[in-house]
C-alpha atoms as a printed R data frame, in Angstrom:
    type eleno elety resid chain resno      x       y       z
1   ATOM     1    CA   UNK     A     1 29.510 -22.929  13.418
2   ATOM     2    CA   UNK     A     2 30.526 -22.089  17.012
3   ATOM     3    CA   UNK     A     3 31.595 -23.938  19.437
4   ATOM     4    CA   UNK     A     4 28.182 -23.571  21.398
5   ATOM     5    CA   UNK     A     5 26.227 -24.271  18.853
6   ATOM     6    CA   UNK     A     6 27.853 -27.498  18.133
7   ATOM     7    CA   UNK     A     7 26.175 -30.813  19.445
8   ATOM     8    CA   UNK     A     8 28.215 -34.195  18.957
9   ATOM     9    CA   UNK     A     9 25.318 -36.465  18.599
10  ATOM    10    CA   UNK     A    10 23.930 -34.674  15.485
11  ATOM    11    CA   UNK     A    11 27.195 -34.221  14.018
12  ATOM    12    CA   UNK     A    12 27.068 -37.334  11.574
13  ATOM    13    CA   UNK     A    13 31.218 -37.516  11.332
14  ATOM    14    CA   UNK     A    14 31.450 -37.597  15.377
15  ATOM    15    CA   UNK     A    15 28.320 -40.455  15.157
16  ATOM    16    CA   UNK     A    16 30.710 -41.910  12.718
17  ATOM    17    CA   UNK     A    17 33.978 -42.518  14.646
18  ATOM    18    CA   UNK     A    18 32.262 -43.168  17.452
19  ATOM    19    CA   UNK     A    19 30.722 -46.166  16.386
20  ATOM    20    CA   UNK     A    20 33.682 -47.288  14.194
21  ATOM    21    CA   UNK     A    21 35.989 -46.971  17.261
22  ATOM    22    CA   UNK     A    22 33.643 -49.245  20.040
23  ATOM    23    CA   UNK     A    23 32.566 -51.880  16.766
24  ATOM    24    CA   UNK     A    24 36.748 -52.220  16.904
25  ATOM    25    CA   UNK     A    25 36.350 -52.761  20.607
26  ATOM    26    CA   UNK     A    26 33.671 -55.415  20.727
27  ATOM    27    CA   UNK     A    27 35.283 -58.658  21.209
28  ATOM    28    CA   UNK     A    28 38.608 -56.834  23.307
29  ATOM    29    CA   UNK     A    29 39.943 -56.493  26.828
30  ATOM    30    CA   UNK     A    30 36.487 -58.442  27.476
31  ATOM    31    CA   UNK     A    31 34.020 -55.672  25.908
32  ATOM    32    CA   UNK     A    32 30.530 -57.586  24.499
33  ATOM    33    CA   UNK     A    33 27.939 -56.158  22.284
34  ATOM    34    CA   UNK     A    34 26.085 -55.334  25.499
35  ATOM    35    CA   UNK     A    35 28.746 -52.695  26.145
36  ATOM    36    CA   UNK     A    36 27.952 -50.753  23.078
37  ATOM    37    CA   UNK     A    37 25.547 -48.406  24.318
38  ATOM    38    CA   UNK     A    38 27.232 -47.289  26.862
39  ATOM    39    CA   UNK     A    39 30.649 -46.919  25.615
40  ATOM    40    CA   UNK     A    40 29.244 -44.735  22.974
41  ATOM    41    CA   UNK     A    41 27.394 -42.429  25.498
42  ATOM    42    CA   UNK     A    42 31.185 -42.157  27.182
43  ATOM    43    CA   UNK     A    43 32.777 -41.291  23.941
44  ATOM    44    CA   UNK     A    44 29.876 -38.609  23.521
45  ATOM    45    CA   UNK     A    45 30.378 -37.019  26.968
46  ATOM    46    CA   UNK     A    46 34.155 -37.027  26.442
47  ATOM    47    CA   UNK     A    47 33.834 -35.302  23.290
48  ATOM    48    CA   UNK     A    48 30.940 -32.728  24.542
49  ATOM    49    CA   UNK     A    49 33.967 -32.163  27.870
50  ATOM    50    CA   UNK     A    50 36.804 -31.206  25.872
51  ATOM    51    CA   UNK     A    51 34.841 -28.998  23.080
52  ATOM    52    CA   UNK     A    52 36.032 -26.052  25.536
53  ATOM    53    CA   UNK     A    53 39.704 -27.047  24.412
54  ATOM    54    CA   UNK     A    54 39.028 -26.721  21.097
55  ATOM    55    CA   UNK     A    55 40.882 -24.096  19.140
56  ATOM    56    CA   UNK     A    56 39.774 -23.836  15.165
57  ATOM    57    CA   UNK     A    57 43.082 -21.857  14.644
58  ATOM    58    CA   UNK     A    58 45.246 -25.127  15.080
59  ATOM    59    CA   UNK     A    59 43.285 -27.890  13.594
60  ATOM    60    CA   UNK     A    60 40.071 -28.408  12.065
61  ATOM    61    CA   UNK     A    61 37.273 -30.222  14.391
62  ATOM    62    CA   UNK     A    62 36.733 -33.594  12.967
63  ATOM    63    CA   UNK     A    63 40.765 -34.231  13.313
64  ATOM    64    CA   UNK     A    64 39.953 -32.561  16.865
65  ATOM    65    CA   UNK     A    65 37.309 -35.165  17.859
66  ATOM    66    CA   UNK     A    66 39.168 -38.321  16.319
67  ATOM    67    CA   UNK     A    67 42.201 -37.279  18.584
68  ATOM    68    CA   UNK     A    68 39.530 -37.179  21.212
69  ATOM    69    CA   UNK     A    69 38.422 -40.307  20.661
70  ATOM    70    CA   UNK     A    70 41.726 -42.554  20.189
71  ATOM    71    CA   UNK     A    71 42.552 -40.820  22.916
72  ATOM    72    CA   UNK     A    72 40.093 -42.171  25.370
73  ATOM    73    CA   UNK     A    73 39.639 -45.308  23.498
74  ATOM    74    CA   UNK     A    74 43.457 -45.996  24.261
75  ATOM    75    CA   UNK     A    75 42.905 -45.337  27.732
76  ATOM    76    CA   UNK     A    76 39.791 -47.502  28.163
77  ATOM    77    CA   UNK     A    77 42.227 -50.505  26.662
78  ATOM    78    CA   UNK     A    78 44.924 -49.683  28.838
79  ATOM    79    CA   UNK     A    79 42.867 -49.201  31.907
80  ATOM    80    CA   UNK     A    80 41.001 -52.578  31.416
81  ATOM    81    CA   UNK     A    81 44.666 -54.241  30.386
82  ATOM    82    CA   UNK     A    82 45.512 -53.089  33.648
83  ATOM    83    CA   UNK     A    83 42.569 -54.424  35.607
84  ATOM    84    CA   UNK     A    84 43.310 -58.017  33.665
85  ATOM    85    CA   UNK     A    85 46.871 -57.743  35.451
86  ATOM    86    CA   UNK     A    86 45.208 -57.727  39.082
87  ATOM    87    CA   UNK     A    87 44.941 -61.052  39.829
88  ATOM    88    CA   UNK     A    88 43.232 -60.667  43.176
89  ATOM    89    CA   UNK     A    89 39.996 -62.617  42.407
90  ATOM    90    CA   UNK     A    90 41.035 -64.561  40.153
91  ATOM    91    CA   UNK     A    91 41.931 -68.131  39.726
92  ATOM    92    CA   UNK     A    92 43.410 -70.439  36.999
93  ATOM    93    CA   UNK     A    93 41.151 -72.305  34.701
94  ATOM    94    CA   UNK     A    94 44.040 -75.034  35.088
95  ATOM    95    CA   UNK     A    95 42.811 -75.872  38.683
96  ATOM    96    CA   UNK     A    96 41.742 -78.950  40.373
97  ATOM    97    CA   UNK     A    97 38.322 -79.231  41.139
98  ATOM    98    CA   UNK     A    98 35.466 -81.631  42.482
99  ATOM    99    CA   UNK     A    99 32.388 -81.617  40.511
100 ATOM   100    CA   UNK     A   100 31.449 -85.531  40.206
101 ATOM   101    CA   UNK     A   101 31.754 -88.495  41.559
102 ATOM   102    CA   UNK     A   102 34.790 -89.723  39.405
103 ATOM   103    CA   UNK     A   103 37.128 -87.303  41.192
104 ATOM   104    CA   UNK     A   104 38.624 -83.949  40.193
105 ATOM   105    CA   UNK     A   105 38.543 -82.568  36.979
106 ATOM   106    CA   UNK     A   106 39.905 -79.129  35.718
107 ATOM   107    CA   UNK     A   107 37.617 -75.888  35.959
108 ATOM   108    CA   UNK     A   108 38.466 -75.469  32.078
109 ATOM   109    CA   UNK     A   109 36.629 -78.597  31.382
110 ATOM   110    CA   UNK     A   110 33.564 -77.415  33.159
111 ATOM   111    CA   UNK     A   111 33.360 -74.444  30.581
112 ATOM   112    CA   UNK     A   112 31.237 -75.325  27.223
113 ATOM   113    CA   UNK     A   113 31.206 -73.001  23.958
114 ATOM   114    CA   UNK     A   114 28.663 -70.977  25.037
115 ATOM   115    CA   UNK     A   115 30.349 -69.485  28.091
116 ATOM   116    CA   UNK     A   116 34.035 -69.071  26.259
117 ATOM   117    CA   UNK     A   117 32.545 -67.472  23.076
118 ATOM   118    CA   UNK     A   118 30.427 -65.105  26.115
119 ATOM   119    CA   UNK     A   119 33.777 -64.465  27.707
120 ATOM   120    CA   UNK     A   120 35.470 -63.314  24.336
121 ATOM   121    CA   UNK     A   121 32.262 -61.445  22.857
122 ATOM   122    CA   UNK     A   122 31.689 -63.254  19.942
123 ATOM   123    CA   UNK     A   123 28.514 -65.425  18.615
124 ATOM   124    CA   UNK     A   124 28.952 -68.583  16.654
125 ATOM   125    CA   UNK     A   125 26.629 -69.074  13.907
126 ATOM   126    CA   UNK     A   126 25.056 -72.547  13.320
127 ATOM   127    CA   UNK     A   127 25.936 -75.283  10.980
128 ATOM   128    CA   UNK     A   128 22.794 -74.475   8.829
129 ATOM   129    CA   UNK     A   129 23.114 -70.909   8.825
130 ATOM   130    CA   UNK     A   130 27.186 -71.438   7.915
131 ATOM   131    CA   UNK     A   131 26.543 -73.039   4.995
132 ATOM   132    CA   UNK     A   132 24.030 -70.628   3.763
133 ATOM   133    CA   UNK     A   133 26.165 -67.750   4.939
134 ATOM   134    CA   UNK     A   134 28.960 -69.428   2.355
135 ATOM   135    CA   UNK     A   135 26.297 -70.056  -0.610
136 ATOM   136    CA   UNK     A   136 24.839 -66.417  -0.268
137 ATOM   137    CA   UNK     A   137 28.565 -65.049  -0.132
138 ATOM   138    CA   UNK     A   138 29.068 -67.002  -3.537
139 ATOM   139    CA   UNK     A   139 25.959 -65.925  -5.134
140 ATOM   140    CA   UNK     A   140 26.506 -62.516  -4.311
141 ATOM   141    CA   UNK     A   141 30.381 -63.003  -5.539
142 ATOM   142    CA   UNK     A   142 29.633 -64.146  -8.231
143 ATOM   143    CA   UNK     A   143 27.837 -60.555  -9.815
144 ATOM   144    CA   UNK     A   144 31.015 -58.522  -9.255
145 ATOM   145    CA   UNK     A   145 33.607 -58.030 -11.202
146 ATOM   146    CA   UNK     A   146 36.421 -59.924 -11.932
147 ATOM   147    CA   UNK     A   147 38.639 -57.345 -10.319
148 ATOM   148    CA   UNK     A   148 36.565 -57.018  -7.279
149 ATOM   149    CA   UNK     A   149 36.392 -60.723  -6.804
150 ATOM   150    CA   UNK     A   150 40.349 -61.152  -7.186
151 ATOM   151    CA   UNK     A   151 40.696 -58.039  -4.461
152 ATOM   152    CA   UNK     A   152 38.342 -60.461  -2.242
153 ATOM   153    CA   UNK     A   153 40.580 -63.395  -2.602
154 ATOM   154    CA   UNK     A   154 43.777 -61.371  -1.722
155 ATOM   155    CA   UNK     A   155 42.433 -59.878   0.834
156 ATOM   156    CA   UNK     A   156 42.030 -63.348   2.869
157 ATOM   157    CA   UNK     A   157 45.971 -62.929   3.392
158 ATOM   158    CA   UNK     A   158 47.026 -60.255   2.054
159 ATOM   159    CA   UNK     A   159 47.222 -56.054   3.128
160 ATOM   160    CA   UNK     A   160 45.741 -54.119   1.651
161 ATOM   161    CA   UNK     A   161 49.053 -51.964   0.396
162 ATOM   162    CA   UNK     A   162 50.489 -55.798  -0.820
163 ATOM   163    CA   UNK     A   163 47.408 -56.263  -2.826
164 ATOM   164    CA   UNK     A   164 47.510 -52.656  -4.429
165 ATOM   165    CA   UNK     A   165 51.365 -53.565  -5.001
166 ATOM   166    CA   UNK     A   166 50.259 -57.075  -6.762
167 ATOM   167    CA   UNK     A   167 47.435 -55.741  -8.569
168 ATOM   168    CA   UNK     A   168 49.343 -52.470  -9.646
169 ATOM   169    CA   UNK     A   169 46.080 -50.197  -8.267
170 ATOM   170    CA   UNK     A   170 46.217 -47.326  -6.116
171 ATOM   171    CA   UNK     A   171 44.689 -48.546  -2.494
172 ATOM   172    CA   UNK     A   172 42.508 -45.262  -2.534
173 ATOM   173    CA   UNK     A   173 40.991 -47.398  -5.972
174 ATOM   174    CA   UNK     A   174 40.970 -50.240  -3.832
175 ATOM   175    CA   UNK     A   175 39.422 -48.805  -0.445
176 ATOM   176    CA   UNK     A   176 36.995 -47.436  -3.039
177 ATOM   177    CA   UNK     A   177 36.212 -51.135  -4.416
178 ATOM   178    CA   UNK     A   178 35.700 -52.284  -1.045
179 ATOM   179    CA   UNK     A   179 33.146 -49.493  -0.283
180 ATOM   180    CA   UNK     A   180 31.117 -50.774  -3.019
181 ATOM   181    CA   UNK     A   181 31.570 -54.338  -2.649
182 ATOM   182    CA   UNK     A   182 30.190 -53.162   0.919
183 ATOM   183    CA   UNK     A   183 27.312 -51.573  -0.608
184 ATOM   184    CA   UNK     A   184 26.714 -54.489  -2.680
185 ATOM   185    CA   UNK     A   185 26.135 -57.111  -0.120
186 ATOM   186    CA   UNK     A   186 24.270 -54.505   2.098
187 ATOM   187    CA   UNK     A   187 21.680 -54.473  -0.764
188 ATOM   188    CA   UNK     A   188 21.445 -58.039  -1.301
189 ATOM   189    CA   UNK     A   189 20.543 -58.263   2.554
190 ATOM   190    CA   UNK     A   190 23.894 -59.830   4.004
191 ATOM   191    CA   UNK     A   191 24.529 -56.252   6.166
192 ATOM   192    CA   UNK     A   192 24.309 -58.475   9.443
193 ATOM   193    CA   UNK     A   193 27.110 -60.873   8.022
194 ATOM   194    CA   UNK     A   194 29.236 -57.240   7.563
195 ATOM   195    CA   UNK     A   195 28.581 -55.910  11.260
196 ATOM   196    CA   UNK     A   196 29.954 -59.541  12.509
């Protein structure tokens, strides 16, 4: 296909590593869920820019566009690393302040769950839904294999190269396992608990 021809946003492996890459920045250098769209409409245009660079004689695309996109991705972490380092602005949640009538108290106190988990990009599930979270995670457990379930239990502390050492498996078996264990909990309706 030539290079003219080519469009990024119908090219399902670009679609791909683009989302992969801003799902692994949600919850970084201050990024929230609401950034999504619009970091993936950057990572498009940066992609669509340097298709003129392009050169099929020294690499094939795909590796071209994930270069692309570490690339910037890097840079958008160091840039906003960089921005966290200007402290003009700023102040210490450690500070003194007056809010009631029993005297000063420290901003940090002032700041409930809601606002810190906002802050960090995350979303904390409810009691109720935590416990059904664990007993659908069981029930669906429960149907795999014995060898997928012991990969499971590894993986709470282990790499995945020290649990293909333990279990004597190739990790290409066990990235494999994974993919299917994956598919099994998308089908049993648990795909939101995955994208969390």
């Amino acid at each position: 296909m030539a290079k003219a021809e080519f469009n990024p946003s119908d090219d399902r492996f670009t679609r791909g590593i683009i989302r992969r890459k801003v799902k692994q920045l949600m919850g970084r250098a201050g990024f929230t869920q609401q950034d999504r769209e619009d970091l993936e409409q950057d990572l498009f245009v940066r992609v669509l820019q340097s298709l003129p660079k392009f050169d099929p004689d020294q690499a094939h695309r795909n590796k071209f566009i994930t270069t692309v996109v570490e690339r910037y991705v890097a840079n958008i972490l160091r840039n906003k690393r960089a921005a966290k380092r200007d402290h003009q602005g700023r102040i210490s949640l450690n500070v003194m302040i007056e809010i009631t009538e029993e005297g000063p108290t420290e901003l940090a106190q002032t700041i409930g769950e809601r606002e810190h988990d906002a802050r960090l990009g995350r979303h904390r599930r409810g009691e109720d839904e935590l416990v059904q979270l664990a007993v659908d995670v069981a029930d669906v457990m429960s149907t795999l294999p014995d060898s997928w379930q012991t990969l499971l239990e590894l993986r709470k502390t282990l790499t995945m190269q020290a649990i293909a050492d333990e279990m004597g498996v190739p990790r290409t078996t066990l990235n494999d396992w994974m993919r299917r264990i994956r598919q099994r909990f998308e089908k049993a309706g648990m795909r939101d608990y995955l994208e969390s």
